[in-house]
N, C-alpha and C positions, 0 to 999 in steps of 0.2 A: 497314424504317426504323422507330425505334423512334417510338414518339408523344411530345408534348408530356407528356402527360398520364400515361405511365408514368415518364418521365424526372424530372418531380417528385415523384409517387411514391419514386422510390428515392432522389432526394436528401433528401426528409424524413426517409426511414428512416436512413439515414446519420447523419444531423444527430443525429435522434433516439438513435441509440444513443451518439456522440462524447458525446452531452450526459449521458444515462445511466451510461455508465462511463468518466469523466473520468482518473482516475487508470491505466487499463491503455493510454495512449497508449503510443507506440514509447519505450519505458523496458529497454533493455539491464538485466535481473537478475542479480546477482554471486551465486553460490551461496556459501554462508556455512556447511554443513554441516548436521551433527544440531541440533535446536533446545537439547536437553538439555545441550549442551555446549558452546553459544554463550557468549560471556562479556562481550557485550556490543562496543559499537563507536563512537566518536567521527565525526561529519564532518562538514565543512566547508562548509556549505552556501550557494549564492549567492542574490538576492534571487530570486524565481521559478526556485528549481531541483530539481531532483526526481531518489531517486535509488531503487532498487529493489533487494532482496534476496529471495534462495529460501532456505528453510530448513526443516527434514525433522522431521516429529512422529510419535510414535505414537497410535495410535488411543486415544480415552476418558481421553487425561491432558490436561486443558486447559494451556492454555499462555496467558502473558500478555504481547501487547506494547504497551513505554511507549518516549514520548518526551521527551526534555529539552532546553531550548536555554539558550543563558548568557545571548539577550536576548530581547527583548519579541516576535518576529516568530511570525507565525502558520503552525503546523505544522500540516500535515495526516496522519495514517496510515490507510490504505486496506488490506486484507488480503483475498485473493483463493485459493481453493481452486486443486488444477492444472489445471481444467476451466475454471480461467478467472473463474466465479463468487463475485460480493464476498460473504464470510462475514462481513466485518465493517469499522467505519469509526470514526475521532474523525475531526468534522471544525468543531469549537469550535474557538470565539479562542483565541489564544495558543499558549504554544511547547509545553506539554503534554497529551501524548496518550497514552489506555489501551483496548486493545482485548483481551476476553478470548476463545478460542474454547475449543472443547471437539473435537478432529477424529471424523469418525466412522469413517473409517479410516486406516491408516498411510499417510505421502503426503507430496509438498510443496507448501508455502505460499508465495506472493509477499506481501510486503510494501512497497510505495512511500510513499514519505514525500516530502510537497512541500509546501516553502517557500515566503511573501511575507511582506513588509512590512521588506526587508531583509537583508542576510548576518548570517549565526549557525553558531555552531556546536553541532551537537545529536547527545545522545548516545539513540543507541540500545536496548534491552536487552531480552530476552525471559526470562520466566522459567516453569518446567516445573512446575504441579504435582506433589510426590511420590508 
């Protein structure tokens, strides 16, 4: 029988991590391809909605991604290595966001972007240093 006393234990830890990496909740990722040949993406975003993309970098070429909304609501972008680990985050007021990485090996990225204060529609974009 498990104890009281363990049993809270691992609901804190739970808690604790849910609260730590807020963004890698059960978010279905649409793969989106090479990052170098993304060309960016439009969507249609609901008040509190959140939506997630995978996309493939090579090692030592940083890559940049932003985000744009046509109103005032507040965008979030989160950026996660494939191990799962946030490499990177905007998570300032308003509809834009810039997050730069640098990968240290070839691999893919998760990106989640989540919306409040409203439906907006926000354009995506990643772009590849040369």
């Amino acid at each position: 029988m498990i104890s009281i006393t363990r049993l809270v234990t691992v609901a804190a830890a739970a808690f604790t991590l849910a609260t730590l990496c807020p963004a890698q909740e059960n978010v279905k990722a649409t793969n989106l391809g090479k990052g170098a040949e993304f060309k960016g993406k439009k969507i249609e975003m609901k008040d509190k909605g959140e939506i997630a993309y995978v996309l493939s970098f090579t090692a030592g070429k940083e890559f940049e991604a932003t985000t744009d909304g046509t109103k005032n609501t507040d965008v979030n972008l989160y950026v996660y290595e494939k191990a799962g680990k946030e490499v990177g985050k905007d998570d300032s007021p308003g509809p834009k966001c810039s997050v730069k990485v640098t990968p240290a090996k070839d691999g893919k990225y998760k990106f989640v972007i989540k919306n409040t204060g409203g439906d907006n529609t926000v354009t995506f974009a990643v772009k590849v240093a040369e």
